[in-house]
C-alpha positions as CSV (number, residue, x, y, z in Angstrom):
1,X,47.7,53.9,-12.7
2,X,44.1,52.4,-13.2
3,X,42.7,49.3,-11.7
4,X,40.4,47.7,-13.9
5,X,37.0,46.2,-12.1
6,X,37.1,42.8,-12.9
7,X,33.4,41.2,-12.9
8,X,33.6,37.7,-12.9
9,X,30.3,36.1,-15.1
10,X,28.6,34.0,-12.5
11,X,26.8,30.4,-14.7
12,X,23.6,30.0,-12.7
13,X,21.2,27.4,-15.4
14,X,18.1,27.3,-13.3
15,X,14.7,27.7,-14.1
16,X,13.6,31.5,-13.4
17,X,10.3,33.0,-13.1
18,X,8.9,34.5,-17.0
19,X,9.4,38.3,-15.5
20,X,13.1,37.7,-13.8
21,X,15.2,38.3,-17.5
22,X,13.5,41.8,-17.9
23,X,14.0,42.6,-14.0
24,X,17.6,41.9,-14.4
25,X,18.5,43.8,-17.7
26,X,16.6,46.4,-16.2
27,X,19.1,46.4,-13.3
28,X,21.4,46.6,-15.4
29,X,22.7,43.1,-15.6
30,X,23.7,41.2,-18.4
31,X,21.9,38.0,-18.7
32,X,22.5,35.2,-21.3
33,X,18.7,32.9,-21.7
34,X,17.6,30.2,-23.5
35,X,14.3,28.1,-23.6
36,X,14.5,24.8,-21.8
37,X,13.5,21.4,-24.0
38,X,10.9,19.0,-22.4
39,X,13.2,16.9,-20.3
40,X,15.8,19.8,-19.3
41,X,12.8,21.9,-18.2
42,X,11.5,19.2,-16.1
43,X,14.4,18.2,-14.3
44,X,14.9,22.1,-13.8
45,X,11.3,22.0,-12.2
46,X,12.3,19.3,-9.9
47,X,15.6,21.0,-8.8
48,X,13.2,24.7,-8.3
49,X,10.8,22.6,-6.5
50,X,13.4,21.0,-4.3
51,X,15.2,24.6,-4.2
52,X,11.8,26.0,-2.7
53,X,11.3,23.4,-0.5
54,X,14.6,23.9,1.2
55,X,14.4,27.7,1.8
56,X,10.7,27.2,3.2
57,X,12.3,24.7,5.9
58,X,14.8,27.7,6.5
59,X,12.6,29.9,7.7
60,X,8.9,29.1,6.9
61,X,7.4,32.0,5.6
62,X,4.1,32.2,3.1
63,X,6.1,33.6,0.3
64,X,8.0,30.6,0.4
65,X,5.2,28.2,0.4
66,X,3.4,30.5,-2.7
67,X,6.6,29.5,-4.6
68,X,6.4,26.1,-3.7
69,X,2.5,26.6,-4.8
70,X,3.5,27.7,-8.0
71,X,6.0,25.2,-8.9
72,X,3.9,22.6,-8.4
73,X,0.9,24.2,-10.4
74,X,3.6,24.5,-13.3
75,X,4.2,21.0,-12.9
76,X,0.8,19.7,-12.9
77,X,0.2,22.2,-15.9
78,X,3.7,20.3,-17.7
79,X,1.9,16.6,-17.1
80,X,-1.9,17.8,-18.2
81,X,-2.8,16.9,-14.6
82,X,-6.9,17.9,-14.3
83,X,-6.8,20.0,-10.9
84,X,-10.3,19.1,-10.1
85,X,-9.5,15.6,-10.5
86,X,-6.3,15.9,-8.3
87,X,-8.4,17.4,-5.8
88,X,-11.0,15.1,-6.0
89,X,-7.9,12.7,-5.0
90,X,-6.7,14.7,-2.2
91,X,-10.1,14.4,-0.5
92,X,-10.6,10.6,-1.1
93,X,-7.5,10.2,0.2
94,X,-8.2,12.2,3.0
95,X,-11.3,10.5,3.9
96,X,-9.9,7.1,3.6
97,X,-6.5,7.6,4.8
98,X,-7.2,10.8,7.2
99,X,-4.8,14.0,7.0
100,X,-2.0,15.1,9.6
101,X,-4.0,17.5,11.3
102,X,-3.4,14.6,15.1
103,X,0.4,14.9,14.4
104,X,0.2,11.1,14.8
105,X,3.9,9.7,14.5
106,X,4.2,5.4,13.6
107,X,7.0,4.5,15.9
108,X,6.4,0.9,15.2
109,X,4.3,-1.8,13.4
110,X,5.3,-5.6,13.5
């Protein structure tokens, strides 16, 4: 008598990379997509983002910190943000507030 494989569908719904539906199917995987609405695809951003953040603390590696790069690129691309104005930002700030290059750490303050 045969056994019968059973594959068990596995319900993911998270945001995935433009390219990652065509890499599966081409893997031979059966994928089921759809296009995320305005608020749906930025709460999925958030959870990606926070998704990224915890596997760079895992084991901090570049490729990590590229996809923490490029989700939050997609999300200053999602809220219009002007890059040259959020840099110009990230440098006032840094000149009034300073960076944390002296690993200064506030114990206290009364």
């Amino acid at each position: 008598m045969l056994k019968k494989k059973i594959i068990k569908a596995i319900k993911v719904k998270k945001l995935v990379r433009d390219n990652v539906p065509e890499i599966l199917e081409a893997e031979g995987k059966k994928i089921a997509t759809h296009i995320a609405e305005d608020k749906e695809y930025e709460k999925l951003l958030h959870n990606k983002l926070q998704e990224e953040v915890k596997e760079f603390l895992q084991g901090e590696k570049e490729e990590k910190f590229a996809d923490i790069l490029e989700v939050l690129e997609t999300i200053s691309d999602t809220h219009n943000f002007n890059r040259d104005n959020v840099r110009m930002i990230k440098a006032r700030k840094a000149r009034e507030e300073g960076r944390y290059l002296q690993r200064i750490v506030l114990d206290k303050v009364k």
